[in-house]
C-alpha positions as CSV (number, residue, x, y, z in Angstrom):
1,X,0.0,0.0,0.0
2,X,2.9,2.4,0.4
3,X,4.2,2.1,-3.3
4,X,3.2,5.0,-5.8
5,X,2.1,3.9,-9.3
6,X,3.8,2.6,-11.8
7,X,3.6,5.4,-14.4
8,X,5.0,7.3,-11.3
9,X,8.0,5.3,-10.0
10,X,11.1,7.2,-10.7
11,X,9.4,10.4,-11.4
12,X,8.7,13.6,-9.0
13,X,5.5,12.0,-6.9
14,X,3.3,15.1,-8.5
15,X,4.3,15.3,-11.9
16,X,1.4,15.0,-14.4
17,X,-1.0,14.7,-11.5
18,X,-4.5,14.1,-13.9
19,X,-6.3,16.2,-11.3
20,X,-9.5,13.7,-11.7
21,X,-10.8,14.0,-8.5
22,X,-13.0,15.6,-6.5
23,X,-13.4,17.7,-3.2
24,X,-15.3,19.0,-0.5
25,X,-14.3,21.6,2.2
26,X,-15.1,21.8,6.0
27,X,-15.9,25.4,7.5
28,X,-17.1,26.3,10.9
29,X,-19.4,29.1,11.9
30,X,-17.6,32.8,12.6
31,X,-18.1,34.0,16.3
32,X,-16.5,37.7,15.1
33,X,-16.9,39.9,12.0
34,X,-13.5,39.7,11.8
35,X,-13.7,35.7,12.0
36,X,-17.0,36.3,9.7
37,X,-14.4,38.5,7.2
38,X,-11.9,35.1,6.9
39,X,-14.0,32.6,6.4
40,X,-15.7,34.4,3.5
41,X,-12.5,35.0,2.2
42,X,-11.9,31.5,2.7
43,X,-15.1,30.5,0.6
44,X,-14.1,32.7,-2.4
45,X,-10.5,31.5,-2.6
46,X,-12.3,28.1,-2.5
47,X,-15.2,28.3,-4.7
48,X,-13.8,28.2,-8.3
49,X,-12.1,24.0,-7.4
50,X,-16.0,23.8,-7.7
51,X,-16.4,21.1,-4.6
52,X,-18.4,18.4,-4.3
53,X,-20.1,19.9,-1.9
54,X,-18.9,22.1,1.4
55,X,-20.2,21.5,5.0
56,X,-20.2,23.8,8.5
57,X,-19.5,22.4,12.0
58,X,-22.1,22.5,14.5
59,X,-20.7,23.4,18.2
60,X,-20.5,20.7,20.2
61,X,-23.3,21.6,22.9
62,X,-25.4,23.4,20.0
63,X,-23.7,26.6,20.8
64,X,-23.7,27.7,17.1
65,X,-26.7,26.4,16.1
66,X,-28.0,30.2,14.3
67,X,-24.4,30.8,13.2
68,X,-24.3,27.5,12.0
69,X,-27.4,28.0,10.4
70,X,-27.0,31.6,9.2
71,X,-23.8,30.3,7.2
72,X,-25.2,27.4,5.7
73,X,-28.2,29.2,4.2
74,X,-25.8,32.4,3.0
75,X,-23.5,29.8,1.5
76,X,-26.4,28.7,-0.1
77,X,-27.8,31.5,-1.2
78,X,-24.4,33.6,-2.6
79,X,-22.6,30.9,-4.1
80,X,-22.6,27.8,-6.3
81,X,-21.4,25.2,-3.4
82,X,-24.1,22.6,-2.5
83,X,-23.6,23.3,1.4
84,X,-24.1,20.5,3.8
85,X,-24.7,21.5,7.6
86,X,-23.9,19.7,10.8
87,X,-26.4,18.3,13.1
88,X,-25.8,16.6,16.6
89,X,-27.5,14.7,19.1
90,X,-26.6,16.7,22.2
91,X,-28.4,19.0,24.2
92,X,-31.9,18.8,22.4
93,X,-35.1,17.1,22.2
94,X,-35.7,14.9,19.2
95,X,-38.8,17.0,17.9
96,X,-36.1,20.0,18.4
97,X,-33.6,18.6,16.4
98,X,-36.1,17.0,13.7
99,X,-37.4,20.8,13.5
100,X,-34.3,22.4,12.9
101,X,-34.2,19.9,10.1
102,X,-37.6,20.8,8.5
103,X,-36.2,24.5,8.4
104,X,-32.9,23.3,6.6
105,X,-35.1,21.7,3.9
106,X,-37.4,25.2,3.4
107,X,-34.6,26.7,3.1
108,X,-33.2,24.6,0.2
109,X,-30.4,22.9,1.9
110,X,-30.7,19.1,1.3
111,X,-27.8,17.8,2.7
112,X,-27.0,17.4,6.4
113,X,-23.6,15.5,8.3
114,X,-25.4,13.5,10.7
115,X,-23.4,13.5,14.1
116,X,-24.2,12.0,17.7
117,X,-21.9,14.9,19.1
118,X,-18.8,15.5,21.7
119,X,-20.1,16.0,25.4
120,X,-20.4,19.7,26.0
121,X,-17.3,19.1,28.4
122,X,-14.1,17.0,27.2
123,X,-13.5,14.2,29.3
124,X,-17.1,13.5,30.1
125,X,-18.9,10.7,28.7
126,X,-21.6,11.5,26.2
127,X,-25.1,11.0,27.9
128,X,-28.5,11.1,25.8
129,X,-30.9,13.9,26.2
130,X,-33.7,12.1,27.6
131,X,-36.2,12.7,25.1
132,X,-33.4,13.0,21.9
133,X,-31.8,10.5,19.8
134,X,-29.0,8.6,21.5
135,X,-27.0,7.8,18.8
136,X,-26.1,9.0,15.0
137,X,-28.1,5.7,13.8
138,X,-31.1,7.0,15.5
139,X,-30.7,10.6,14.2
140,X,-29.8,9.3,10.1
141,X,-33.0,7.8,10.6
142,X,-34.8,10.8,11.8
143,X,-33.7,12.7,9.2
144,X,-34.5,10.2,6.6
145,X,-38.8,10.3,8.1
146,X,-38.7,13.7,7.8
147,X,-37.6,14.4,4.4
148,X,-35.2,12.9,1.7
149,X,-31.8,14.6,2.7
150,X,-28.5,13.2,1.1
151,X,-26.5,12.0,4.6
152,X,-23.1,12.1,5.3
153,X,-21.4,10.5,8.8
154,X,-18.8,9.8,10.2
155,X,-16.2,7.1,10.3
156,X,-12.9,6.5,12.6
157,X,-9.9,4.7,10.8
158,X,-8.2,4.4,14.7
159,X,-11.4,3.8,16.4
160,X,-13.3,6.0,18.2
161,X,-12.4,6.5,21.3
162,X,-15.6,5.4,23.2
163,X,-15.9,2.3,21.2
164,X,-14.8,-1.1,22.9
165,X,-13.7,-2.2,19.9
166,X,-12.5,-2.0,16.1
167,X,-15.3,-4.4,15.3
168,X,-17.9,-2.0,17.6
169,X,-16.7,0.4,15.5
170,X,-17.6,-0.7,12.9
171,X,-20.4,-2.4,13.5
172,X,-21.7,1.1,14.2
173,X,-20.7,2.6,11.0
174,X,-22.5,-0.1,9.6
175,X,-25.6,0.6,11.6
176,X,-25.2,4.4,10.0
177,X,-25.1,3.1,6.6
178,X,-28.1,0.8,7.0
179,X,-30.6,3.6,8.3
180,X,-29.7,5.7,5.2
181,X,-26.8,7.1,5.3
182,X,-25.4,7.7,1.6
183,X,-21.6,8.1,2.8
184,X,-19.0,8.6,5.3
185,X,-16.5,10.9,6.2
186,X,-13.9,10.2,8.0
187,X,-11.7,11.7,11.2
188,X,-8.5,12.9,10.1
189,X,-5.4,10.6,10.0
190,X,-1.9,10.7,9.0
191,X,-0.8,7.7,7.6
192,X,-2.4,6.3,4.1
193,X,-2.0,2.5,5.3
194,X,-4.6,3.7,8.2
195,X,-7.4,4.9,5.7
196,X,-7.2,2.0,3.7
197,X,-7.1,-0.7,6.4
198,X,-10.3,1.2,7.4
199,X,-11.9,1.0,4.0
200,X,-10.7,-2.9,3.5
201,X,-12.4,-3.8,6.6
202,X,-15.5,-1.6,5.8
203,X,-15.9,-4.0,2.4
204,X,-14.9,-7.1,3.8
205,X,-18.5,-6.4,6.8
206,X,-20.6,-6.1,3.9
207,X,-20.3,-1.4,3.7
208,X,-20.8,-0.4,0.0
209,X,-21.1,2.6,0.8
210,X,-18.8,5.4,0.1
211,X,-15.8,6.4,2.7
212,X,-14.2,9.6,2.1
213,X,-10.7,10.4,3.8
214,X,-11.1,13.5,5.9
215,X,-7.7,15.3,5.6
216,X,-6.4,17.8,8.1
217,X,-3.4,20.1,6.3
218,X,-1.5,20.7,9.6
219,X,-0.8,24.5,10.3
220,X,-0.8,24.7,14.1
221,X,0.8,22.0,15.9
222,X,-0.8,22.0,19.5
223,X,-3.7,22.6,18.1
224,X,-3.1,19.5,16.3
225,X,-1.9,17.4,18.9
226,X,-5.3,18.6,21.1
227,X,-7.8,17.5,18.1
228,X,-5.9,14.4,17.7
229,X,-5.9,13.4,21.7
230,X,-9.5,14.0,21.5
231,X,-10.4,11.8,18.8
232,X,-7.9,9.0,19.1
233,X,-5.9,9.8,16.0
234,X,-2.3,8.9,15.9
235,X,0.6,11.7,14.7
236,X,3.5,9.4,13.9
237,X,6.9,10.3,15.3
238,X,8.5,10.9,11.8
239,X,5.7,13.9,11.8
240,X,6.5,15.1,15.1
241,X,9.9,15.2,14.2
242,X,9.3,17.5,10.9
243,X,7.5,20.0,13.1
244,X,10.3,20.9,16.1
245,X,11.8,24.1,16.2
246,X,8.9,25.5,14.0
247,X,7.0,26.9,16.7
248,X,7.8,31.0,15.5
249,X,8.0,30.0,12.3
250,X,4.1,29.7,10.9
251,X,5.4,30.3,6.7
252,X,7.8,27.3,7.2
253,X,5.2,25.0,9.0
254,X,2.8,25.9,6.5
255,X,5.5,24.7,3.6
256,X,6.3,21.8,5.7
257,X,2.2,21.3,6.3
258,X,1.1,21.2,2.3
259,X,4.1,18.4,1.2
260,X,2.8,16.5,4.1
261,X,-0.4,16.1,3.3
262,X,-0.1,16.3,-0.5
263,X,1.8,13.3,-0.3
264,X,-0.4,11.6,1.7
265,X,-2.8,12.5,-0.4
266,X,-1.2,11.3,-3.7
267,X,-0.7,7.5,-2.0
268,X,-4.8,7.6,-1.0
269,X,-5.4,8.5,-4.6
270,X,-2.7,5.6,-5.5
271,X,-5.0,3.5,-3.4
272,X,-7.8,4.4,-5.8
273,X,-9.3,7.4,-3.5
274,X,-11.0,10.0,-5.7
275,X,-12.9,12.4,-3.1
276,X,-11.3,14.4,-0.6
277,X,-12.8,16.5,2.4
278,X,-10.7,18.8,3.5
279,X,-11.0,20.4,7.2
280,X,-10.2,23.6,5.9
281,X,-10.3,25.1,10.0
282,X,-11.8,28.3,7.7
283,X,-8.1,29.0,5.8
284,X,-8.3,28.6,2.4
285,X,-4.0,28.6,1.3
286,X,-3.2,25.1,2.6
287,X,-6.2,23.3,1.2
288,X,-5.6,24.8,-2.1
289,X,-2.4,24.5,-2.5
290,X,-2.9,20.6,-2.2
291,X,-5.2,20.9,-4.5
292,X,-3.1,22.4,-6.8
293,X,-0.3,19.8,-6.8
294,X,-3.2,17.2,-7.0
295,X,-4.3,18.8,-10.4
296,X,-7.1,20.1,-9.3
297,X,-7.7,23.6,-11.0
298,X,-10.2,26.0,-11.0
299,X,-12.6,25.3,-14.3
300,X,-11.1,26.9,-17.6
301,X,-7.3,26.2,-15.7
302,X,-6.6,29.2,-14.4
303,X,-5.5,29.6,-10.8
304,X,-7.3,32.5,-9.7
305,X,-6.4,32.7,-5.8
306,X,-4.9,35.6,-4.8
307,X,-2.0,33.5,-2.7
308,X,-2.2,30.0,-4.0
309,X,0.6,31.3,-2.2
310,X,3.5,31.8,-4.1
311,X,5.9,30.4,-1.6
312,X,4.1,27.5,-0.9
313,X,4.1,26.4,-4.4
314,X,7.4,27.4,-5.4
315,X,8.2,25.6,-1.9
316,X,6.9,22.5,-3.2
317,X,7.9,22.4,-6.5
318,X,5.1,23.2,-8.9
């Protein structure tokens, strides 16, 4: 699984990329107008890859439910994206959550990233509401009775952390996919191999479904390391390694960032991966610059950011 291509072997890993894949983004609501400034910024600078589709968080008690709502609908509205928003089980009522839902679907939006949800504190162990859906199972098919969303959920290549086991795992994704789900998404990862152990397995317990690699350009370190103790992902040592002594250095982690992830990128699509969702964490230069030395151009071939960033790319090599 490591290998690159044939037509590749001996030649620089990106050269001739076909660029015949596709993408999706990850954005999550602004809290400031200077926040709310970036991430439209972020959505322009984005836009002309023409993704799949893009999606936007939703806090992990329900604290952004209206900003998470107010973004989804202007994405919507203002640009060409199909725009997918979050929905968790915690801290509401079923009818609550399944009403939220109906106003997605007046408001055009027909696609929504079913999620049971974090506990609103970390360390704590996610309890039900009593009248709400217990699980992302429960909430797929919620969604599903109330109206015919396309749903997306999510998937753990290391396991997540409250399950007892790989096999609980993903028995559980399983259980998503059965009550309707039409894909999943998974947590970031930093190895290839781990992605396609994840999507071996998947086939082998009967999951036809579609998994897409959730990929998380690194461009702040701790921050990093916090997500990644949260959700069980590994950073392997070699990747540690890469990143010491870049703390007051933000261009150089950013260089170091894109080659990382491009390359991982390059082995998935090696591996026959041909969608990937970006967790864009509302910057827009990292994500596209991937895409860039992927082959993936805005339509007509021009690259119309304004920073496709000309010292990341002449960084790494395009």
């Amino acid at each position: 699984m490591n290998s690159l291509s044939p037509a590749r072997q001996g030649a620089p890993i990106f050269a001739d990329a076909a660029g015949d894949i596709e993408v999706s983004f990850e954005f999550f609501p602004p809290k400031t107008d200077k926040m709310d400034a970036a991430l439209w910024d972020t959505v322009r600078s984005l836009a002309p890859l023409a993704p799949r589709f893009v999606s936007v968080t939703y806090g992990a008690d329900g604290s952004t439910r209206e900003r998470t709502h107010a973004t989804v609908t202007r994405i919507a509205r203002e640009t060409a994206m199909p725009a997918a928003a979050h929905l968790t089980c915690v801290g509401a009522s079923k009818r609550e959550i399944l009403d939220i839902a109906e106003s997605y679907w007046t408001a055009g939006i027909r696609h929504i990233v079913a999620l049971r949800g974090d506990p609103p504190q970390a360390g704590q162990r996610f309890t039900p509401h009593p009248d709400g859906f217990a699980n992302a199972t429960e909430l797929t098919a919620g969604l599903k009775a109330v109206a015919p969303f396309e749903i997306s959920v999510a998937a753990y290549p290391e396991c997540h952390p409250d399950s007892p086991s790989i096999k609980a795992d993903l028995d559980n994704l399983k259980a998503k996919i059965d009550a309707g789900a039409d894909r999943a998404i998974t947590q970031f990862f930093f190895s290839p191999e781990t992605f396609l152990r994840l999507r071996d397995r998947a086939a082998a317990a009967g999951i036809n479904a579609e998994i897409v690699p959730g990929i998380l350009p690194v461009s702040n370190v701790a921050q990093t390391r916090k997500f990644a103790a949260q959700c069980g992902a590994a950073i392997p040592p070699w990747m540690d390694r890469l990143f010491e002594g870049l703390d007051e250095q933000p261009e150089t982690r950013q260089l170091v960032a894109a080659t990382i992830a491009a390359e991982m990128c390059m082995r998935l699509y090696d591996g026959g991966v041909r969608h990937f969702h970006f967790y864009t964490l509302n910057r827009a230069a990292l994500c596209y610059s991937i895409c860039h030395m992927l082959g993936k151009r805005p339509a007509g071939g021009a690259d119309t950011h304004p920073a496709a960033d000309a010292r990341l790319v002449a960084a790494t090599g395009m």
